[in-house]
N, C-alpha and C positions, 0 to 999 in steps of 0.2 A: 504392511497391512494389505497392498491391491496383490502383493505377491502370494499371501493367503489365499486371498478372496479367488483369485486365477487358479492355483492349486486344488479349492476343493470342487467349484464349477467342475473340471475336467475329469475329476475323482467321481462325480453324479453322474456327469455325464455317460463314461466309459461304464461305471455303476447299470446303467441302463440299456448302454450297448449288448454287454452281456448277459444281462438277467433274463430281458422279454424274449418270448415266443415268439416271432413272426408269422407262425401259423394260430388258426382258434379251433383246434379240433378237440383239446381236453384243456379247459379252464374253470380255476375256482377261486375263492378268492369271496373278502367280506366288501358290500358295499353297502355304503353310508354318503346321502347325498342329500341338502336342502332342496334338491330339483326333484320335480315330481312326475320328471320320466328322464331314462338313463340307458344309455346304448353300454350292451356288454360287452357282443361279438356279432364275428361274419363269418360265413361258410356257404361255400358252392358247390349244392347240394346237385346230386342227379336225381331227376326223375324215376321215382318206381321205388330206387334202392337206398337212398338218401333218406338220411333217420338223426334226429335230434331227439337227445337224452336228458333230462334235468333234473337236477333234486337242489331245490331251493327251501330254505328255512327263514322264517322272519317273526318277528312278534305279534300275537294278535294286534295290539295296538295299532298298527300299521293299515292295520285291515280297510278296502281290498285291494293287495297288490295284483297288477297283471303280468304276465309274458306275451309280449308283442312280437308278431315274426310280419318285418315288410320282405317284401320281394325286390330286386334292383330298380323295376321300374319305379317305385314308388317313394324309395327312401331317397331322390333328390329332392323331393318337396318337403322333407321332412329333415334332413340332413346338409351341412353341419348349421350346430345349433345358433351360432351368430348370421347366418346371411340366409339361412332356409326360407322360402316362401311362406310356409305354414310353421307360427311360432308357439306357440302356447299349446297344453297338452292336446285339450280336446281337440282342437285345429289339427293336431299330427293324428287325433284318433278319426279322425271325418274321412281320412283317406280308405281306409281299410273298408273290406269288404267279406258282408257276413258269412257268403255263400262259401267261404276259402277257410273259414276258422282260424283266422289269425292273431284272436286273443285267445290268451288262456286266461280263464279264472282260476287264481291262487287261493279258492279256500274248497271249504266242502261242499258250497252247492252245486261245483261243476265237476260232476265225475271223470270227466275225463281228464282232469289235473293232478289225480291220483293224492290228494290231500288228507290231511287229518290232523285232528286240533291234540296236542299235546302238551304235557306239561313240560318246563325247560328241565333242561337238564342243569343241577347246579354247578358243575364242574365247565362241561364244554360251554355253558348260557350263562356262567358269572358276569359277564361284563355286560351283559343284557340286563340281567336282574337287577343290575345295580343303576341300571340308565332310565330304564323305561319302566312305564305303567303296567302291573301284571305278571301272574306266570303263567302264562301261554303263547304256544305259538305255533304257528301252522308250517308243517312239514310235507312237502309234496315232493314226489316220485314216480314220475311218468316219460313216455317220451310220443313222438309226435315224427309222421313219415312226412314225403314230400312229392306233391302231382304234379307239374307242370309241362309245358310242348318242348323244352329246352333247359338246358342245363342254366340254373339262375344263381345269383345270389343270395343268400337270404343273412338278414339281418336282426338279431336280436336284442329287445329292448325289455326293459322294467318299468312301469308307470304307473301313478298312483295318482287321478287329476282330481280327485277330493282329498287330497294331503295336504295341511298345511305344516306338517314337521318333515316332509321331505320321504327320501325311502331310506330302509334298511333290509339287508337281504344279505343271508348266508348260500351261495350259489356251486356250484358244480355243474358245470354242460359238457357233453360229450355226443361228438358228431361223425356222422361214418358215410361212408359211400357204400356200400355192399360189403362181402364178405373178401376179395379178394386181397393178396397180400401188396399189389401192387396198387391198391384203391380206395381199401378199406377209408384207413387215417389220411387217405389226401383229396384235401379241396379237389375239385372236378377239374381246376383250372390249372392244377399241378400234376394231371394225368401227362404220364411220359416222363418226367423229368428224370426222375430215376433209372427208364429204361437210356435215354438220351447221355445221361453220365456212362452209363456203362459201355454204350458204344464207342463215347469220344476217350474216352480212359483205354480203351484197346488201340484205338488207334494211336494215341498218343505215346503208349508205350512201344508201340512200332517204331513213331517217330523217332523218341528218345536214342531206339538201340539204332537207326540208321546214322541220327546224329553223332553217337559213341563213334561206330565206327568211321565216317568221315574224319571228325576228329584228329584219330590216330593217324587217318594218312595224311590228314594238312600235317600234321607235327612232325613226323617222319620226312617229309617235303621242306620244313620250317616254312610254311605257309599259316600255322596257326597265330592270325593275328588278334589282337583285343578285341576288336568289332563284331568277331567269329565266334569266340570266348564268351559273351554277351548275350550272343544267342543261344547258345550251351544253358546261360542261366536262364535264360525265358522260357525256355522248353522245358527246363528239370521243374523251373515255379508254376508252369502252368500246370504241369502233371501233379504234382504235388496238391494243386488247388481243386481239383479234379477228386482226387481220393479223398480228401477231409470233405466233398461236398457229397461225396458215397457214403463215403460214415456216415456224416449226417441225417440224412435220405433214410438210410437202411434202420439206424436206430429209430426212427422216425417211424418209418411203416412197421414195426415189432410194436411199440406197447404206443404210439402217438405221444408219446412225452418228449418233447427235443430238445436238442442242445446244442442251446443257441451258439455256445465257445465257438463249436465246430463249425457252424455256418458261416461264423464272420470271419473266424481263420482263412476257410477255404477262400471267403472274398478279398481279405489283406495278402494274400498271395498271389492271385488273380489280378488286381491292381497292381502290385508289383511287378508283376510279368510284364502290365502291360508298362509300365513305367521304363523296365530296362530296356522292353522293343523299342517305345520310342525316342529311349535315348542313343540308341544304335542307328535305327535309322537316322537320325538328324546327325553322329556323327558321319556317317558313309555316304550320307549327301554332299556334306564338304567332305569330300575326299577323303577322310581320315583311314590310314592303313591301307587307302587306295592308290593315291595319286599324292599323298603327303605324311608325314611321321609324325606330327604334333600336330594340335590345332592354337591359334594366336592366344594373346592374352586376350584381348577384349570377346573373341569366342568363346573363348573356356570359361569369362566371367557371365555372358549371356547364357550360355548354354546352363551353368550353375543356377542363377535363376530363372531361367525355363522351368528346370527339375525341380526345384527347390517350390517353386510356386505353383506345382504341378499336385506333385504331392501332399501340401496343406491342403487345397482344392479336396482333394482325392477323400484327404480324412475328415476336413469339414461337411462333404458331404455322406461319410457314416454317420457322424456325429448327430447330422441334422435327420436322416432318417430314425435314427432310435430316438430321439428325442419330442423330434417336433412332428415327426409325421402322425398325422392321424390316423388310426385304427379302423375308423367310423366310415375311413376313403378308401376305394382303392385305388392306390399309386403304384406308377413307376418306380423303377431305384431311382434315376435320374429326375422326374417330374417334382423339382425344388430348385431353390437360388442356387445352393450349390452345383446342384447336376446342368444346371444351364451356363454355369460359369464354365464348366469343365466341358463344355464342348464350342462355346466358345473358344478359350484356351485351344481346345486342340484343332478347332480350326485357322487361328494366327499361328500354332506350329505346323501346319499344311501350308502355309505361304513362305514360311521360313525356306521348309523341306523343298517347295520349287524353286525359289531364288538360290539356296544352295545347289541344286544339280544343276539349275542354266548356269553361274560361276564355276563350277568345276568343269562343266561338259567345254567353256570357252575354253581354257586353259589345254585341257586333257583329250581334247575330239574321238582321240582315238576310242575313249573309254563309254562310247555312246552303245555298243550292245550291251553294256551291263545296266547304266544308266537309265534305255528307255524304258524298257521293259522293269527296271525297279522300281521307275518313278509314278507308271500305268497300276501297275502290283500294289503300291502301299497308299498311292492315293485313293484306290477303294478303300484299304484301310481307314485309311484318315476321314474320310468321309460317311463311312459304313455306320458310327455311331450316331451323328446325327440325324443320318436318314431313319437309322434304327428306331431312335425317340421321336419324332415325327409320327412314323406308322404305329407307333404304341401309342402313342394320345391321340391318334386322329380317324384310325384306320379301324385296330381290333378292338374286337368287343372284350370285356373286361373279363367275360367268364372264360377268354381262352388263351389270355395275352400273357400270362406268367410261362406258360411252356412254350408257345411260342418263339416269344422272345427271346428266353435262355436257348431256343433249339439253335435260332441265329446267330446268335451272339458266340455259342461256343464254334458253330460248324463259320464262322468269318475267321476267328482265331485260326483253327487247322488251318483255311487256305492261306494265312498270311504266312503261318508257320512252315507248312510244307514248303509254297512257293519258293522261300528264301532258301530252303535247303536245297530246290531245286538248278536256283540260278547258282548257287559255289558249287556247285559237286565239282569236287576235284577229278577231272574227265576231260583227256585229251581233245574230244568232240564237244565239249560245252566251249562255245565264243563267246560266251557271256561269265566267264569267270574272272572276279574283281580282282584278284591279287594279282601283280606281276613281278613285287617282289620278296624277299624273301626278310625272315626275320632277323638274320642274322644278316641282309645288307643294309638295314635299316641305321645311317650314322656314316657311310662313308661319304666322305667329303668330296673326293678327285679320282680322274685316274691317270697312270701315267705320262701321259699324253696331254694330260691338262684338261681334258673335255670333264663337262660335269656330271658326275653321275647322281645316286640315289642322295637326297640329303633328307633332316626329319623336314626341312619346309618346304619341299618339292621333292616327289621321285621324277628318275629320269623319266624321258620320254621312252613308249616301244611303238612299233608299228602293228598300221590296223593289223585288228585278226593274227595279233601275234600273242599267242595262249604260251604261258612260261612252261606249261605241263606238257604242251603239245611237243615245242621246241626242248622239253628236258628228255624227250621220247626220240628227236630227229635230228640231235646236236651229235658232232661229234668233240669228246674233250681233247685237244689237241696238248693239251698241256703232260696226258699224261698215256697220251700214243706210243711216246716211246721208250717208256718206264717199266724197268725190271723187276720186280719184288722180289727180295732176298729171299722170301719162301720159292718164288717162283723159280729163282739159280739153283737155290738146294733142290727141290723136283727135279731139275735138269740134269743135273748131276747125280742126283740118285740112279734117273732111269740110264744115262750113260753106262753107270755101274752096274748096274743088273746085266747091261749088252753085254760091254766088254770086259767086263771083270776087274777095273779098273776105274778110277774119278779123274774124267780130266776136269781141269779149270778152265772157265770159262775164257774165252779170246780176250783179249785187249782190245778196246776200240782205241785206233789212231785217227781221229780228227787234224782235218789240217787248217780248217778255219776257225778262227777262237770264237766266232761270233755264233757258229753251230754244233761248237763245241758242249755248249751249258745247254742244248736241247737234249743229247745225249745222256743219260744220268743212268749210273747203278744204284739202284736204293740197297739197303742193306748194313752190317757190320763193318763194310770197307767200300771206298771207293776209290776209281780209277785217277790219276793225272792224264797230262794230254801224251805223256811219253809211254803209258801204259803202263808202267811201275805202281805197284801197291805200297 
């Protein structure tokens, strides 16, 4: 039975995630309320060009409903309705000021309500006719501009404080910024967002193809290790989150009707990303694929729930914004228990991520120009979010903190992103490249000699400033100095035969020491003994 109960909770819930708008530029919808005033929506409006549209229907009976518009400064006195200063209708009407026209009269004495008493319709007003006293009801169709020194918010309410049956209201609002196509449909305070996607979606596709191609040459190298791999997928999921929040955006500025699927996709990927980065960096802080080939058990079980408790965090706090966030507020994403928890959380993995590089950097010293400079690099990372929420609750003003925020948020990502690409580039002159070994010596145990080489719980040591790419440019393979390839014999003997019209055979080597004998080698279909006989 609790297994039920849990099932359809999370069914409502998700129900909710996906249904609601997060913007209020075209909303309609019936209300019905024993309260005798009723917040519908918010819009931030511009000055001059900012224009509210409304066609509301209700019963005479109801009679007289108003449309109430506060402005930001006003609707904390009045807003939300358990802890507002000012509780009761009239008390929220005392604030308002006549010389602004911030009621509208919903019948026919005020012309500029655009109203008219008519009779219901029995089809579309059955469920009316059948509830309430009357067939009339008044239908109004107007809309209403917006003056002020700055771009505001303005909030829209229904109230009726000589109601004692509450209100009913058939509603349609439709809210614009001007005519432009990057403006029209968006709140003032999501000016740019859409320009802001388009520019990091370019770069990011740069990033991408830079990422391809390094890629191929770690692989070619056997340099592509898991930790490298990792980042392949943060980069393809953050791009990825990037275009579903283009879509979104674009369908969005075309007819202002949105779709919500696409925004939360774009954000479930976007989490994601950020979920696989900071599973990468915590492992490459302990050395992993660095300086070791596995990590312990009791890491692999901490690390499991790091992540594990990272990402319920991560979904509790969508959850809790379509759910519990109020409409009436404006909020952060993060400004809730969840979004506080989750930067907590990522603050105890920022103390992880330095206790792990001072333990590897003991062990490893040599591996300190990849180290410092990573641990400088991602602890802005780490830190970037909650400074982030900070200056959105404390700093910006609410009418400009939505584009802002996103403008940062996405331009912190790039530099985490590029950065790392910057410190692996496979490049002879980069001292700060982490790998030094190779994937395929990942597992050997010894070497002939006894000394220890690469194992997965330790690789070997190399000396400072010793770059495997550099040394794979300035080595000579001595192993295979003095190696003939059979193609190379037949060449020799080809061009012999072209000279003298004739194929001689190659000499016999006569070695006289056995022990520099086995350096000597013909590769090929046959080879030599030490007497020179085939």
């Amino acid at each position: 039975m609790m297994g039920t109960k849990w099932k359809w909770s999370f069914i409502w819930a998700f129900y909710h995630l996906f249904s609601q708008c997060c913007s209020a530029l075209y909303m309609e919808g019936d209300m019905r309320t024993i309260e005798d005033w009723a917040f519908l929506a918010r819009f931030c409006f511009l000055s001059e060009v900012g224009e509210l549209r409304f066609e509301v229907d209700y019963p005479k009976s109801f009679a007289v409903q108003n449309l109430i518009l506060y402005y930001d400064d006003q609707w904390d006195s009045v807003y939300p309705l358990d802890s507002a200063p000012l509780q009761t209708c009239v008390a929220k009407e005392s604030v308002l000021r006549p010389e602004n026209h911030q009621v509208i009269n919903l019948t026919t004495s005020f012309v500029w309500s655009g109203c008219v008493l008519e009779t219901m319709d029995p089809v579309l007003d059955a469920d009316w006719l059948a509830t309430y006293d009357g067939d009339k009801k008044y239908s109004c169709d107007s809309k209403r501009s917006f003056r002020s020194v700055r771009d505001r918010w303005w909030f829209v309410v229904v109230d009726n404080c000589d109601s004692s049956n509450g209100l009913v209201a058939r509603y349609r609002l439709t809210m614009t910024n001007g005519d432009s196509f990057f403006r029209r449909h968006f709140s003032a305070d999501q000016f740019g967002i859409l320009e802001s996607y388009f520019a990091f979606v370019f770069w990011y596709l740069v990033l991408n193809l830079l990422v391809y191609h390094t890629t191929g040459i770690l692989k070619q190298k056997q340099l592509l290790h898991t930790t490298y791999k990792l980042y392949v997928v943060t980069v393809i999921l953050y791009f990825l989150s990037l275009c579903c929040s283009i879509i979104y955006y674009l369908d969005y500025a075309r007819d202002g009707m949105a779709a919500p699927f696409l925004k939360i996709t774009g954000r479930v990927l976007q989490a994601t990303s950020d979920a696989v980065f900071l599973l990468m960096l915590i492992l490459m802080a302990k050395g992993y694929t660095i300086t070791r080939g596995r990590i312990s058990h009791s890491g692999t079980i901490k690390i499991t729930v790091l992540m594990s408790v990272y990402c319920l965090v991560y979904t509790a706090l969508f959850i809790y914004e379509a759910v519990v966030f109020d409409p009436g507020e404006v909020l952060y994403f993060y400004e809730s228990l969840a979004g506080f928890c989750l930067v907590i959380l990522r603050g105890l993995t920022w103390l992880w991520f330095i206790y792990a590089i001072v333990f590897t950097l003991k062990h490893y010293p040599e591996k300190a120009q990849f180290y410092v400079p990573f641990f400088f690099a991602y602890t802005f990372w780490f830190l970037a979010m909650p400074v982030m929420i900070l200056i959105a609750t404390l700093a910006i003003p609410q009418w400009w903190r939505e584009k802002a925020m996103n403008a940062i948020e996405l331009f912190v990502a790039l530099i985490a992103h590029t950065g790392f690409l910057i410190l692996t580039r496979p490049a002879a002159a980069n001292t700060n490249f982490p790998y030094h070994v190779r994937t395929s010596q990942v597992g050997c145990s010894g070497s002939p000699d006894g000394m220890l080489t690469s194992t997965v719980d330790g690789f070997a040591h190399h000396g400072v400033n010793n770059n495997v790419l550099e040394t794979e440019q300035r080595a000579t393979n001595f192993d295979e100095l003095f190696t003939v390839g059979y193609n190379s014999s037949r060449q020799s003997a080809s061009v012999t035969k072209q000279s003298n019209g004739n194929t001689q055979p190659p000499r016999p080597i006569h070695n006289r020491d056995p022990h520099i004998a086995s350096i000597f080698q013909v590769s090929g279909r046959h080879s030599m003994n030490n007497n020179g006989n085939r």
